[in-house]
N, C-alpha and C positions, 0 to 999 in steps of 0.2 A: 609588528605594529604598523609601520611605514616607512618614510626614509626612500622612497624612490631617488631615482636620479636626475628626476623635473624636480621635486623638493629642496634636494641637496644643493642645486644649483641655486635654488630662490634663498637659501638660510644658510649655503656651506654645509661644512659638517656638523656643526654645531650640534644638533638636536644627535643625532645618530651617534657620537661622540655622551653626550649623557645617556643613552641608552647602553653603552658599551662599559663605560664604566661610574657613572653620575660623578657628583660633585659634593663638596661642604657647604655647608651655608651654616647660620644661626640655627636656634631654635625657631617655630614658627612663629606665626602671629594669628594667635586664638581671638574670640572673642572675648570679652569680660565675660567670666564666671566659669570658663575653661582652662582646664592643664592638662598638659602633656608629659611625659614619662617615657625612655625609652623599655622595651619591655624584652627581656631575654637581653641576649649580649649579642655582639657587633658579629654579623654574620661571616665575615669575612670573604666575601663573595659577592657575584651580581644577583641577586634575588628578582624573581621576574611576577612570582604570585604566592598566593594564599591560600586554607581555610581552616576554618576550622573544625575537627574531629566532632561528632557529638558525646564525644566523654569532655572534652571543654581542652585538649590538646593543640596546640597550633600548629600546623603542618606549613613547611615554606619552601618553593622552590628555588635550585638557586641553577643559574644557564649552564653550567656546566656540567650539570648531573645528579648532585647532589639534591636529597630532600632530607632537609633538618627539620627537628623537633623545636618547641620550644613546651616543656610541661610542670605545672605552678610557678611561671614564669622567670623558669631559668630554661637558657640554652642546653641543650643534651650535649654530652660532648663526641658523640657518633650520629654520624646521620642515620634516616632509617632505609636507607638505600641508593647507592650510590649506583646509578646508569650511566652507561656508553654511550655518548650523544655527541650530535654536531654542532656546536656552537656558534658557528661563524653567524656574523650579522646578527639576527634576531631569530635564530634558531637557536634549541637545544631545550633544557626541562622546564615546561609553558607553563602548566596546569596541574590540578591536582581537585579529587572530589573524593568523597566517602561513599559507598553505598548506601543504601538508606535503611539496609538489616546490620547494618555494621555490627552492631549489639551485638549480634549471636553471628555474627561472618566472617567478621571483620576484613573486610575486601576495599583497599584502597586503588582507585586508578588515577594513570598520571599519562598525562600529555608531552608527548617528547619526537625529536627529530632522531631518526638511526641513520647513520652514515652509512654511504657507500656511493655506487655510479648507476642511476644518482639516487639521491638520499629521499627518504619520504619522513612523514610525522605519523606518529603512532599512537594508541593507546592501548596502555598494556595494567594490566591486574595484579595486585601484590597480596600478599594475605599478612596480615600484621600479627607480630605474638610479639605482644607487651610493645616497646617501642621501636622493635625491629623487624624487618623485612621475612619471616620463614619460607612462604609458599611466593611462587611466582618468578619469571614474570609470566604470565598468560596474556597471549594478545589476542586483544578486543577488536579491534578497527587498526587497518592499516589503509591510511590514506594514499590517494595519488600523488605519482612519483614530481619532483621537486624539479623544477629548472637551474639554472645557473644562479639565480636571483635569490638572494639570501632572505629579503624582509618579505611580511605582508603573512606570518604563520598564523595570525590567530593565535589557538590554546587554551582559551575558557572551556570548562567541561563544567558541567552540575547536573542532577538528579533534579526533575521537577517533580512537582505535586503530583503528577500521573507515575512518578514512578520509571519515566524513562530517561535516558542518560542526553544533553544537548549539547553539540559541541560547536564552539564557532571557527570557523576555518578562512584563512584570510585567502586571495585569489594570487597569490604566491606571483605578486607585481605582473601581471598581465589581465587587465582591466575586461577583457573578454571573457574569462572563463568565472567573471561574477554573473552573466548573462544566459549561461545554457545550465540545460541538464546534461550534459554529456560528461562533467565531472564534477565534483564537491568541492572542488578552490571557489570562494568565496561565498560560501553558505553556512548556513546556520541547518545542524543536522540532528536527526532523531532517532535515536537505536534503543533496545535494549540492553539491558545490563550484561546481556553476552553476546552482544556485537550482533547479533538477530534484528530483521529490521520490521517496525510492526506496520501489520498489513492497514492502519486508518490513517499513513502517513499523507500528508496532501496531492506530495507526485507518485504515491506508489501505483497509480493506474498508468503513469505517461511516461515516467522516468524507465527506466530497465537496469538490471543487473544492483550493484553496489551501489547508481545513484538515487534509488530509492528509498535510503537517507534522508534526502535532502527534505526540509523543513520549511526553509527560506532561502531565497535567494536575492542578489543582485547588492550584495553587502564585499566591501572592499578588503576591512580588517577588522573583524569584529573580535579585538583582543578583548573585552571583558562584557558581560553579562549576567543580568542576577533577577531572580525571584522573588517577588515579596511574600516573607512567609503570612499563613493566613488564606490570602487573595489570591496566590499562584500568579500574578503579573507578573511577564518578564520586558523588563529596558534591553535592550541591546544595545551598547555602545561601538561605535562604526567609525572607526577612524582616517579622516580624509583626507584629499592629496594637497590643494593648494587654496582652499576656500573655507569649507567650513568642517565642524567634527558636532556628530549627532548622537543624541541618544531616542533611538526609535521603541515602537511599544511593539512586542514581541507576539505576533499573530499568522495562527498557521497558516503557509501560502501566498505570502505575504514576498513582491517583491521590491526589493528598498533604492531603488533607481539606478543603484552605482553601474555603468559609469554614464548611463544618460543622463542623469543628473547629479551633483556633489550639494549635497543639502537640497531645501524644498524647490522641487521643479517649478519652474516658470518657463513657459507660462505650465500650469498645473497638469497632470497628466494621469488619467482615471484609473491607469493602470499599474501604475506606481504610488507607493505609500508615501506619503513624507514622513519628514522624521517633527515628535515630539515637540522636539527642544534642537538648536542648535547655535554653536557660537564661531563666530570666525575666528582667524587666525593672524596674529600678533603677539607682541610681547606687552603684555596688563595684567593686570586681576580681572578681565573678564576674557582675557582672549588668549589665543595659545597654541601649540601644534599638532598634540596626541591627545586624545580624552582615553585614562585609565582609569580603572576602576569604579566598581559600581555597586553603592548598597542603600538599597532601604532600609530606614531605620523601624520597624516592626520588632522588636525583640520578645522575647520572652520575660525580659526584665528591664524595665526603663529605669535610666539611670539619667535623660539628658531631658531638660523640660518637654514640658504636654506638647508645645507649638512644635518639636522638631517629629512626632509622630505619625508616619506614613510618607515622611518625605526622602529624597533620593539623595545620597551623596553619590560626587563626581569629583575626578581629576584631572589635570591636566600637569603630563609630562615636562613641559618642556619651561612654563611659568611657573610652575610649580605651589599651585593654589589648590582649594577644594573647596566646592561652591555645591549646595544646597539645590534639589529641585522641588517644586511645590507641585504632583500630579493632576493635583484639582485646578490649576490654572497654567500648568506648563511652561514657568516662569520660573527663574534661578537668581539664587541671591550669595554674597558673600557667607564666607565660614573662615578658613585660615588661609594665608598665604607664607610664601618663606619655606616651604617646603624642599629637603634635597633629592628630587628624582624622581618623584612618587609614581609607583606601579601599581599599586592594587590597595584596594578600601574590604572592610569586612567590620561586622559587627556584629560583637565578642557574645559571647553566654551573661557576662556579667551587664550589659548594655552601654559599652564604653565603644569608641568609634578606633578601630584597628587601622593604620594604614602603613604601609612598606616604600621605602626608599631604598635604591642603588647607591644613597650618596653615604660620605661616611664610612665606607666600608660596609653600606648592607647594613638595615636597622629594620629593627618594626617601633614604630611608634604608636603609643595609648591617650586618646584622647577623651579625658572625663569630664562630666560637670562638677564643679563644687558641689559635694552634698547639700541639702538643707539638715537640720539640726530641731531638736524640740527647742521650742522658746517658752512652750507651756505645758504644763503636765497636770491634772487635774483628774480626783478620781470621786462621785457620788455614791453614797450606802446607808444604809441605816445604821445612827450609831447606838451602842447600849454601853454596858457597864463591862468591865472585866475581860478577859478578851475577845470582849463583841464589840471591844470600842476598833474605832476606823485607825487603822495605824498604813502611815505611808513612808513607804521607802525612796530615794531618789542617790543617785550616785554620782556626782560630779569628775567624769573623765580629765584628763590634761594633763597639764602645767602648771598654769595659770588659779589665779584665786578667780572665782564667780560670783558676783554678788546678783542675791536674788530675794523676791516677795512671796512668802509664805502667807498662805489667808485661810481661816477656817471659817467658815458661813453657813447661817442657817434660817434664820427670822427672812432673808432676803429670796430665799428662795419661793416664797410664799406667791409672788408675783407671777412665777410661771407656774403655778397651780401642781405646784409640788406640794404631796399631801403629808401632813405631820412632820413640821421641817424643825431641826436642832434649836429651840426657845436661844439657847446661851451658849454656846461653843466655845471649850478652853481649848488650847493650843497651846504643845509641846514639843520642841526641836532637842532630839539627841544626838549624839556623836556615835564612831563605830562604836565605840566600847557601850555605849550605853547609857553612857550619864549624860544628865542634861547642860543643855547649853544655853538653852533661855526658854522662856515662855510667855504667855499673852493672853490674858480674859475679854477686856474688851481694848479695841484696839486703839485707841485715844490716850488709853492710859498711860504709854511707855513714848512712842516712835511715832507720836501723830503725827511732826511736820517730818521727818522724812518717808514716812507711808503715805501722807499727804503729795509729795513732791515726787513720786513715782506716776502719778495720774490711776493708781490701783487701789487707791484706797476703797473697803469696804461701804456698801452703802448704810447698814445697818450698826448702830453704837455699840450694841452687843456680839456682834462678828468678832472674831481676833484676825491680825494678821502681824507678821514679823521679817522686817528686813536685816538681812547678816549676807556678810561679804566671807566668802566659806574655800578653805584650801582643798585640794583634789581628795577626793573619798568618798564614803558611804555613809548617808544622813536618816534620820529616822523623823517622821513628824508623828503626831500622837493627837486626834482628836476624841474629847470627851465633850459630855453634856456637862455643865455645872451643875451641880447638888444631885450629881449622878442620874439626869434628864437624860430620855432617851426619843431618837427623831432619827430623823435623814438630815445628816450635814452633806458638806462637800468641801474638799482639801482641792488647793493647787500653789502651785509651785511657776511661777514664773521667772525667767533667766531676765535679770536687767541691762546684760553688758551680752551680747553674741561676739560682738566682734573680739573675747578674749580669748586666748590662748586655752580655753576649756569647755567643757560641753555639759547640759544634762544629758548623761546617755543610760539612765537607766530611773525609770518610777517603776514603784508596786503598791501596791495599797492591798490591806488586809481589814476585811471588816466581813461581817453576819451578812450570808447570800440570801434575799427571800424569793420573794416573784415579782412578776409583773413590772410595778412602780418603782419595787423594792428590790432589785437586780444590784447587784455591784456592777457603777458604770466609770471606766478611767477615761479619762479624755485627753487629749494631746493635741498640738498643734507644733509643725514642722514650717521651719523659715528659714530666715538667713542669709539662703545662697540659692541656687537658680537648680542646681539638680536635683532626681529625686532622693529620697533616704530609702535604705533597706532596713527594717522595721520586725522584730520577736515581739509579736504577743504573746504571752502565755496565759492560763487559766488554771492554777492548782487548787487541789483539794485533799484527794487521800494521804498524799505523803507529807502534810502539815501532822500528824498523829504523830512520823516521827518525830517532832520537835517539841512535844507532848502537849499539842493543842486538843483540844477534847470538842467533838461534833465536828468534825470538820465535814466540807461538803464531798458528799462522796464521789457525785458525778460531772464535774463539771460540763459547760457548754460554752463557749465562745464565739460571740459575733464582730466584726470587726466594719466600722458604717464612717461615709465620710461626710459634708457638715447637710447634705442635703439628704441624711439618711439612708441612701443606696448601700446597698448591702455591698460590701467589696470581698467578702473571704467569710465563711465560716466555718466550726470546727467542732466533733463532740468530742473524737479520742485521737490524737496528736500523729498514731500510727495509721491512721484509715487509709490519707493520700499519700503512696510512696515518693512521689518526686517532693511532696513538702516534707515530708518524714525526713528523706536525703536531705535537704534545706538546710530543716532545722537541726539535725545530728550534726550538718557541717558545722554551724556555729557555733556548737558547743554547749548549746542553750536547752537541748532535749529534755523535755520532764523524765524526773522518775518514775511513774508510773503511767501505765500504761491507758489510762481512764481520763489521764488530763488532757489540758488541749492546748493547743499552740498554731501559730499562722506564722511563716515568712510570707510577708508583703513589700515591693518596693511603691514607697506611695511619694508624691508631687506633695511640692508644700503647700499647708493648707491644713485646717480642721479636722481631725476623726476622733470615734469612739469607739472604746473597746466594752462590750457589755459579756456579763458573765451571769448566768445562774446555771439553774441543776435541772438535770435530764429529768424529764416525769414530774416535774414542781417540783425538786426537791431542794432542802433549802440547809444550811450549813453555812462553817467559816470558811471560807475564800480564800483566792490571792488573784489580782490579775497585775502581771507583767509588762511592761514597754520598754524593749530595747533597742535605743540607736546605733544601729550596727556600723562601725565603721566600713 
């Protein structure tokens, strides 16, 4: 990382000292609508880095040699290979990457120091069978031999989007050899996956021999660096001596000034890069000694609001904060501070913010948003007689009792030029067993000033609606026409109290599929709290026959649209896409048959609709599903 002997002398040993073995502190200090968790158990070790496997496995380094698991977030209790390394100072096991066939290769490589007179850093290849080391070690790249001088290793390795391997290498405390080509200490370097160097590298016409590596140069300590998946942008984080610590934008050829300049050269100089972003060094929440770890938040699965997408998380050693960067204006803002020792940021399969500390004895910590939660649940169809009438299911997860506003409506629909809408709408709430618990024709009749005093009240006299204050379980509502009228109503279900100890976490509504106008549509709305929700649609049809529903719809189809219509996911048969197939089987939520349809989506709070009808116009009895997935 750093730690020179000009540093030591400006700060003591202080900083060098939390790198050797960090400290305790509190929990951190999130923002509002964030928690943290530790994840797996106390490493018992210096932990130096991270990542994550693409089966969703954690891999962790720790300086002494050791690379631990952590998998469905418990600690393994053997590590998956323990190396022979030199540890002293800021040597020993650095880095750690996946190949990017891992699937079918399984080939892990790790960044590490081997001892001897004198000692170098290595990359060396493992082949994994299950969560242990079989094949290996095969070495990849053997870097130049090591001075007396223990810091300044580097160790970030990743696979980029080309599919070659990058590795950042610190100038192993002599500020000269970030300057030539004549060795790879303090470069940023480009191989392939078997140490092979490719021939479009930037110095492979100028450089000779093994430095034709080199990628980048004129970089101090560039202990971490990361990809944005998607965009293929790499930050390079570049950790400086006595002034500032950068994070530069990762461009081939590119030389990043150390040691003619430490941060943005002044006066400017055409042939050196400057960095991005950079902050000085002190003891704050914005200033500090080492910048570690580096992740843009791009995932696969958003779990933390819409505002924190495509921006960079960073840390800082020695303050032990982690401060946000915004790419599009190259400006950084608070996120947590209170942190014990933080080395490495990553961010997870599930879209939660990973980060690792030395302090405590070696920890990984998990940082999530508060989910949001349905506040409303609402499904439209046509209703008829018998079981074509609209029947809605909702499940009150918790603890806690939930009081909520039930409304059936139909006359009111007329406004939005909804055709042939329910004249009179009864409404009926049952309980699991079945029997009823209340009901409502027109909604004045029973509970006007408390339906009055929710602000939900219906607009129309002959609407129903019902409020009840209801214990954890499974609820049934039931809408009919009166005098056995038939139309297009619409059922919803609104949560009065979020902040209780309970959730809507499951609607269904069952009613006659048609076309077009006549689609069965659920609707929902997700609040509450600031993170996204992970969200089971489903769409059934054929396997309602077992429950001896008669016509049911044979084919379903499912759309899933948020309030401005844009299509977000759709779906005809639940097995077509495998990684949503994997999803949804995870959940436990898979249809029975093979013809229905289902969406895992993680959506921001806010408005969606799930619509359903039948392949080819066809048209039958229904069900569509929403489940707030914990």
């Amino acid at each position: 990382m750093k730690f020179s002997r000009h540093f030591q002398r400006l700060i003591g040993s202080t900083a060098l000292a939390l790198f050797l073995s960090g400290f305790s502190v509190s929990a951190a200090v999130l923002p509002a609508g964030f928690t943290e968790t530790q994840f797996g158990g106390t490493l018992s070790g210096a932990p130096t880095a991270m990542a994550f496997a693409p089966d969703g496995r954690l891999f962790i380094c720790l300086q002494g040699g050791q690379l631990r698991i952590i998998k469905n977030g418990s600690l393994l209790p053997d590590p998956f290979v323990s190396l022979t390394v030199d540890s002293s100072g800021e040597r020993g096991l650095l880095g750690v990457t996946f190949d990017p066939n891992f699937a079918s290769n399984q080939f892990v490589y790790v960044y590490h120091t081997v001892p001897g007179g004198p000692a170098h850093n290595r990359i060396s290849r493992f082949t994994a069978n299950g969560d242990v080391a079989a094949g290996g070690p095969t070495v990849i790249l053997d870097l130049d031999n090591l001075s007396g001088a223990t810091n300044h290793n580097g160790g970030a390795i990743h696979f980029g989007p080309d599919g070659r391997l990058y590795v950042g290498v610190g100038e192993n405390a002599n500020a000269a050899n970030a300057q030539t080509l004549s060795n790879r200490l303090g470069k940023l370097l480009r191989i392939n996956a078997d140490g092979s160097i490719p021939a479009d590298n930037p110095f492979f016409g100028t450089a000779t021999g093994a430095n034709r590596a080199i990628w980048a140069l004129g970089l101090r300590n560039p202990y971490t660096f990361a990809f944005q998946p998607g965009t293929g942008r790499m930050f390079i984080n570049d950790v400086g001596e006595s002034t500032f610590e950068e994070i530069n934008d990762g461009i081939a050829g590119s030389n990043y000034g150390w040691s003619i300049c430490e941060g943005a050269c002044s006066p400017p100089n055409a042939n050196l890069r400057d960095p991005l972003f950079q902050y000085g060094h002190g003891t704050g929440n914005t200033t500090g000694c080492a910048i570690v770890g580096g992740a843009f938040y791009s995932p696969a699965v958003n779990q933390f609001p819409a505002s924190y997408t495509g921006k960079y998380f960073f840390a800082d050693l020695c303050s032990g904060w982690i401060r946000v960067m915004d790419p599009s204006n190259n400006t950084a803002s608070a996120f947590a501070t209170g942190l014990s020792t933080p080395v490495d940021l990553q961010i997870g399969p599930d879209g939660s913010l990973y980060y690792l500390i030395r302090g405590n004895g070696g920890q990984v910590l998990k940082v999530t948003a508060t989910a949001s939660q349905a506040l409303n649940i609402s499904s439209r169809s046509q209703v008829a007689g018998g079981e074509s009438a609209m029947i809605g299911g909702f499940i009150i997860g918790g603890s806690a009792q939930k009081r909520i506003i039930i409304r059936a409506l139909g006359p009111s629909l007329q406004q939005f030029n909804v055709p042939n809408p329910l004249a009179d709408p009864v409404l009926e709430l049952h309980g699991s067993t079945g029997s009823i618990i209340t009901s409502n024709d027109n909604w004045r009749d029973t509970q006007e000033t408390e339906i009055m005093s929710t602000g939900l009240a219906p607009q129309n006299n002959l609407e129903s609606a019902i409020v009840a204050t209801l214990p954890p379980g499974a609820y049934t509502s039931v809408v009919r026409g009166n005098n056995a009228a038939t139309g297009i109503g619409l059922v919803e279900i609104y949560d009065l109290d979020s902040g209780a100890g309970s959730k809507l976490a499951n609607i269904s509504t069952r009613s006659f599929v048609q076309t077009d106008n006549n689609r069965l549509i659920g609707g929902f709305i997700l609040g509450g709290n600031n993170g996204a929700a992970k969200v089971i649609v489903r769409a059934i049809g054929p396997s309602l026959a077992q429950s001896g529903i008669g016509n049911a719809l044979a084919d379903p189809t499912l759309e899933v649209r948020d309030s401005n219509a844009a299509l977000i996911g759709a779906n005809n048969n639940w097995q077509d896409d495998p990684a949503q197939a994997g999803q949804i089987f995870a959940s436990g939520l898979a249809p029975t048959n093979p013809l229905e349809s289902a969406l895992s989506v993680s959506l921001f709070p806010g408005a969606y609709t799930a619509i359903v009808g039948g392949t080819n116009g066809g048209t039958g009895i229904g069900l569509v599903e929403i489940y707030n997935i914990p």
